[in-house]
Structure formats: C-alpha cells, structure tokens
N, C-alpha and C positions, 0 to 999 in steps of 0.2 A: 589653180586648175579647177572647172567648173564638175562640181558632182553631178550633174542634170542628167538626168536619163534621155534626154533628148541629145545629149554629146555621144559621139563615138566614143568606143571604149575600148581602148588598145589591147592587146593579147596581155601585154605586160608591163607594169613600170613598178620602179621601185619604190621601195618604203624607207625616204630621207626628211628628215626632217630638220628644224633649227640646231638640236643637238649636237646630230652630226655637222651642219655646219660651221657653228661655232667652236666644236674641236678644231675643224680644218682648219680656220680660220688661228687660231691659237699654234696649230703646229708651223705656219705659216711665220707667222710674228717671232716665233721661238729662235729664226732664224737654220733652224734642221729643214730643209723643202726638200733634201733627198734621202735617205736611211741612215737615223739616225735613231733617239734615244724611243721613239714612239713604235716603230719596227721593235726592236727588242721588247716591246713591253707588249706588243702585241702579240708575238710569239708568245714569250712565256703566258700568256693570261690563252688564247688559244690551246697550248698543251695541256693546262690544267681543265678546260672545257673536255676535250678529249679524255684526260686522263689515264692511268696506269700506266706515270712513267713515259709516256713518249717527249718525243723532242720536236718541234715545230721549227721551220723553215719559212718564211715568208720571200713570196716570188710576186714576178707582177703577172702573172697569169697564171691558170691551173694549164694550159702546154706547155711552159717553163718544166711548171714541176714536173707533169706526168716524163717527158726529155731527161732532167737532170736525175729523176730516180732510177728512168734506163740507164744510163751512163753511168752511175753508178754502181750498178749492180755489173757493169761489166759488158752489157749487149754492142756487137757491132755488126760487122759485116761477115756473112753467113750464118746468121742465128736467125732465128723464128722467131717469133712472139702472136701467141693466142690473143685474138681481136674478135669482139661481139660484133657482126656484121650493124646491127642496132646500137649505132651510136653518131658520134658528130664526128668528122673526118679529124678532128684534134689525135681523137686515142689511138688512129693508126698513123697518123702523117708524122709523128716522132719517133717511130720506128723506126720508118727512112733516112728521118734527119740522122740514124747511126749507125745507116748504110745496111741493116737489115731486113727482114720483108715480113710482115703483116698477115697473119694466115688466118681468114676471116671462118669465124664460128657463129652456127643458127643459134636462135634463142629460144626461149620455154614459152610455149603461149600462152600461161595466164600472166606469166609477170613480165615476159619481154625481158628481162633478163638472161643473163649469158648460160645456154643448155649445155652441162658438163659433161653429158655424154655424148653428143656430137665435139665436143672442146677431144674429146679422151681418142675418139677415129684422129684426129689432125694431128697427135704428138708425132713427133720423128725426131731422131738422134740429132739435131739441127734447134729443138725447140728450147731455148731458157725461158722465159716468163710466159703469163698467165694474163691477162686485163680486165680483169670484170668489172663491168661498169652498173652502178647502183641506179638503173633504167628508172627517171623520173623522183625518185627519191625514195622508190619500193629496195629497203638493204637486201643483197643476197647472204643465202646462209653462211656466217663464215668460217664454220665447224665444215661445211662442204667445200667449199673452197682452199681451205686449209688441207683438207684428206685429200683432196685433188693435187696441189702442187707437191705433197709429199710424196704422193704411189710414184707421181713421175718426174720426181728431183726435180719440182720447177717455182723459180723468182715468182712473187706475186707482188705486182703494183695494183693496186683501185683507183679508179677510175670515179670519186667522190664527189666529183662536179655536179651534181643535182641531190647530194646527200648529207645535208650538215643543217640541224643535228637530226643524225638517226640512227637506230642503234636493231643490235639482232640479239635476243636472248637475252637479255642484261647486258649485252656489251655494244657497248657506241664504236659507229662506225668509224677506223682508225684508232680502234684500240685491238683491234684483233692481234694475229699473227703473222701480217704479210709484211714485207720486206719496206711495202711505203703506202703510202694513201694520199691523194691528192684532192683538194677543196678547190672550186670557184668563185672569186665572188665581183663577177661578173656583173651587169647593173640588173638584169631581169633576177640572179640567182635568190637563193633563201633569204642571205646576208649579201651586201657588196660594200667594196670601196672603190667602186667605179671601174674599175678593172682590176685586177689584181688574183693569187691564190696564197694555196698555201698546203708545205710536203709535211707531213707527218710521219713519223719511225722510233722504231725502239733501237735501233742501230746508231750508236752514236759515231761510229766509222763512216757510215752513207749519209748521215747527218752530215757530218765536217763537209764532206769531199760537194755535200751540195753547198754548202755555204762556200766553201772554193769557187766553184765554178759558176756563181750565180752573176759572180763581181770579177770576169775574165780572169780566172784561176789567179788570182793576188790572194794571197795566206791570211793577209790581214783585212779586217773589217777598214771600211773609210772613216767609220762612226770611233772606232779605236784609234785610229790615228790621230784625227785631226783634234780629237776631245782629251787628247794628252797635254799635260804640261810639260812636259820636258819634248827637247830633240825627237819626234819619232815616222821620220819623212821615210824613213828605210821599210821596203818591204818586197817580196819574190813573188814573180810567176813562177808558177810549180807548174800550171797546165793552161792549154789554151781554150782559157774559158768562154763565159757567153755575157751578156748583158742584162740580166733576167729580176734585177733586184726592185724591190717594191721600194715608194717613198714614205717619210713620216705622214703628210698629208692625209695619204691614203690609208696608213693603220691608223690615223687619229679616227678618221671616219670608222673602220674595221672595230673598232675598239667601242664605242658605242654601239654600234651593229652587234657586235659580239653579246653585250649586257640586254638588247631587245631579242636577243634570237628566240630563247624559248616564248615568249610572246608572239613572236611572230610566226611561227611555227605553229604555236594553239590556232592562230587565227586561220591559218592555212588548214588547218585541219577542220576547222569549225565549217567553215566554204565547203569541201568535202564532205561534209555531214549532211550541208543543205541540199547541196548540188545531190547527191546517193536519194532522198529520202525524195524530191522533187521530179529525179527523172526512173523511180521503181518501178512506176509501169509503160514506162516508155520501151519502146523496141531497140535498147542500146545496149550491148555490154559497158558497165562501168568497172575502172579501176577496182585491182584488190588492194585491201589493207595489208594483205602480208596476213593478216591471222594474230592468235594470241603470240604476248613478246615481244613483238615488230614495230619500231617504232619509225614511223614513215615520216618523212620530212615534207612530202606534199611539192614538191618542188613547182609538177607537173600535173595535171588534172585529165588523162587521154581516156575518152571514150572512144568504143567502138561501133560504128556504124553496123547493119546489118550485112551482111552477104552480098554482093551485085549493089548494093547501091552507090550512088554518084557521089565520092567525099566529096568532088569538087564543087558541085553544084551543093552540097552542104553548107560550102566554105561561103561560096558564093549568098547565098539566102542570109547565112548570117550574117556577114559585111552590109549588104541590104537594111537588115532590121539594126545594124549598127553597133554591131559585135566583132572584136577582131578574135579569130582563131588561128591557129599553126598546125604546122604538124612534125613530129617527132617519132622517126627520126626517117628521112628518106636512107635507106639500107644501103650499105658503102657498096656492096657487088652490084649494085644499080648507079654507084656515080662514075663516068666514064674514067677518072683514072685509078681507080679499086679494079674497077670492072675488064680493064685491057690487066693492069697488070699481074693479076691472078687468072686471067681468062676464064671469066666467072660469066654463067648463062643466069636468068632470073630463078629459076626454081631449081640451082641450086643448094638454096637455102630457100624451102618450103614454107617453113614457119612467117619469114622475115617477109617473104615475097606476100603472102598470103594476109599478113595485118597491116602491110603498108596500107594498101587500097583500102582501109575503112577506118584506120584511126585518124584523128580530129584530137588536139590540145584545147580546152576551152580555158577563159582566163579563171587566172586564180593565184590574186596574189595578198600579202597583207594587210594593204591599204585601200583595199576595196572597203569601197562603202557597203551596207543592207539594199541598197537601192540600186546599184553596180551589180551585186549579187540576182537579184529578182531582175532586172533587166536580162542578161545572160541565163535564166533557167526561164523565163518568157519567149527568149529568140529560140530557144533551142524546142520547149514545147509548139512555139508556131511553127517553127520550120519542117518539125517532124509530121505534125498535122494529127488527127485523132486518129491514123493508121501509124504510125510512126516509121511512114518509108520517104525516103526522100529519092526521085530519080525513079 
C-alpha cells in the first residue's frame, strides 16, 4: 500500500504486519484452524496484560461477550439494563437478544461518556445492570461506577471495545470491580485479529458458564477432547448455548498484537499530541485526555466542530482534499428502532442530541505514516480556512 500523500487515506486500517502473518500461517500448519492450544495461550497471556487475578474468555466478537456476560449474570425478560444512548447499537441489541429492554442514558459532555446522574433518574425495581462504555478509549471513573452499581444493587458489564490498554487511577481497564469487561478486536480496533473479543472477570463462576455457553452449552472444551489420548468422545449439554468461540488462527494473530499493543498505543497517542498542538488555535474543541492517572487508549480521535456548523459539509471538504473521516457515534434514541421502541423524541437526551451534529472522527491509527499525519492536520487547517468555520 502506497504512503503517497497524493493517495486517499482511509479513516482507518489496521496495524498487521509479516509477524502476525506468519503466526497465522504457523497456527494454520499446526493443524488447530479452530480453538485450540493458541486460544488458551492467548487467554492466559491476555489476563496477565490485564492483571489482578482476572480470568480471560476469548470470543469471536466483543457482542459475544458483551451477550454471554448478560446471561450470565442472570438478565432476561423483564429486566432493565442502563445503556449510554452514545454508543454502537452492539451494547444495546444484546439486551434484547435476552429478551429484556435497554433503557438509554445521556452522556457528560466533555468526555461523551455514560452521565451517572441521569443513569441514577432511569433506575427502577426492573433495573440489574449498568453498561458504560469507555467512549473512544477516554476510561470512565471506575471508583464511580463502582459507587454507582453498589447504592443501587446493580451488575456492571464495560463495554471496553475502544479501550484496551487503558487504565484509570493505576488500575487498567478490566481490572476493576465490575462483574465483566468486554475487548474488541475488531480490524479498525487498538489490537485486532481480524474479528474477534475477549470477556474478562474476577468471577470464576461467570467465567466457566461463559466458556459453556460460547461452544453451545457442551461442558467440555473441543481442544480438551480431541487432544486427549485416551477414549474421550463423551461430553453434556448442560444449556443451550451459542456459537461464539474464537479460532487459533485469530489468537495467533491476537498474540502478536498483544506483545505490539503498548507500542502501539504510544504511537496513537503520539498522533494525538500532533493532532492537539497543530489544531490549538483552530476553532475546534479537541478531545480530553481524561487528566492526571488516565491512561487513554486513543482508540478514536473526535473533534468537535463549532456550534451551527455543517459536519456534513466538513466531512465532505475532507474527502475532497482526500481524507476519510466518521463519525461516532450516531445516538441510538435517533436510530429508528431504539427510537420507536422506547418512544424516544430527539432532545430527550440533550447532551447526545446536541454533539451529534458537530463531532467528526479524524484518522488515527498506528500505522500512519509522519506524512499521513501532516496530510490530515493540512485538510483539516484548509478546510477550516483562517476563520475556522465551515458552512
């Protein structure tokens, strides 16, 4: 792929290299091409990234997990679950998948993360969990979040799809106190293996029961079986499970990815430094850092447009000059079926309503070149123009 600044530059691709392919290629040969001994070695070397003690689940998507850590905690039909109106339809549509209903919460407008005190108006005798999702890979407080699910007896899953590694206070995210934590690594995400996640917990009980239900409720691993010498064809459905299980292939890749992460991760942050110090006197809000402690993954890079202006015609001007941008996240009480089935009007969630229309994703990912970089904070100064209004 050409570095030329004269190439379009997509919003995002990933950071794969020979490495990883020649793992894959190896787990490939091994004769393991579905979950076998590289899964396992990819969990445990995950857990220990995380640390204190938790126990890692490897899925082939972070909605796997976010699903099997509901269900294990017990959610089904007539329960609640606290949902940040600012996210990707994943963290609420597994809700449903357990036949209960999604009760969407505004967010805090500097961090776009999930607002606890609007979260605290929505509790009712109906509510078990909590989902705060780590908006772009800014961590939420987890000493807050924690006091939160305790005042009102409630499950807490994370919603870690754009936060790995990142940490709050000293403590990396999924190592907290909540009941699970769920990873993407998805091929735009921090880390990927091309699709795939992965659940974290200090519960070795909601551990097991995911590892059940990952491989249609069968008690025994396939990798346990078939890697036995003796007779061991025997094994029970306990429950009817799902199909959710990640391949060796994909932790080989994972596993590499894992050993570049905090590299890659500096580099994301490094782009963030450029991007901050390049557009200071532009008429943009930029991203927080979260402050001293906070250790940001960078996942996402969203600026905010000023007040009344056109993002679209933002979006537009940079595709022009040959920049792709996104945007994150259109707010679920604005996608028609959030929006009929809570019968949600636009303002109300004020916060969500009110940054839709001016945030903008710019790229930002590992493998950006110096040149990739200065192309993208050039479209974005011509676009803004020496007023810095667009529209």
């Amino acid at each position: 792929m050409s570095d030329s600044v004269t190439d379009f530059l997509p919003f995002a691709l990933p950071d794969v290299g020979e490495p990883e392919i020649e793992a894959m290629v190896e787990a490939v040969r091994s004769g393991w091409v579905s979950s076998g001994p590289k899964v396992k070695e990819f969990e445990a070397a995950f857990a220990a990234a995380i640390g204190d003690g938790v126990e890692a689940v490897a899925l082939n998507s972070a909605t796997a997990g976010l699903h099997l850590a509901l269900e294990a905690i017990g959610v089904g039909p007539g329960d609640e679950v606290l949902v940040p109106t600012w996210t990707f339809t994943a963290t609420a549509e597994v809700v449903r998948y357990l036949g209960a209903t999604p009760v969407l919460v505004d967010v805090d407008p500097v961090t776009l993360n999930i607002d606890l005190a609007d979260a605290a108006t929505k509790v009712t005798p109906a509510t078990r969990a909590v989902m705060p999702v780590h908006f772009a890979g800014l961590p939420i407080d987890h000493e807050a979040i924690t006091d939160f699910a305790t005042t009102h007896r409630l499950a807490v899953v994370e919603d870690a799809a754009h936060a790995f590694p990142a940490s709050h206070a000293g403590v990396n995210v999924g190592a907290g106190r909540s009941e699970a934590t769920v990873y993407s690594f998805y091929a735009t995400k921090t880390m990927t293996t091309g699709e795939g996640g992965m659940l974290v917990t200090r519960d070795p009980a909601l551990a097991q029961r995911v590892r059940v239900m990952r491989l249609h409720g069968i008690n025994r691993d396939a990798f346990d079986r078939y890697r036995s010498d003796k007779p061991a064809w025997h094994y029970e459905v306990v429950a009817p499970g799902y199909k959710y299980n990640l391949t060796d292939p994909a932790a080989a890749m994972g596993l590499v990815q894992l050993g570049r992460a905090g590299q890659m991760r500096d580099r994301r942050a490094e782009i963030a430094s450029l991007y901050d110090a390049a557009f200071a006197d532009l008429d943009l809000e930029l991203p927080s850092w979260g402050g001293e402690g906070v250790g940001h993954s960078w996942h996402l890079y969203v600026v905010r447009l000023p007040q009344g202006s056109d993002r679209d015609a933002f979006v537009r001007a940079m595709a022009e000059r040959g920049v792709g941008t996104s945007v994150h996240f259109i707010p679920l009480h604005l996608q028609p079926y959030w929006r009929d089935l809570g019968g949600h009007a636009r303002d109300d969630f004020p916060v969500a309503a009110r940054e839709f229309d001016r945030v903008v994703s710019l790229p930002i990912f590992s493998s950006m070149t110096p040149e990739q970089v200065q192309k993208v904070i050039a479209a974005v100064t011509a676009t803004l123009g020496s007023g810095g209004e667009v529209g």
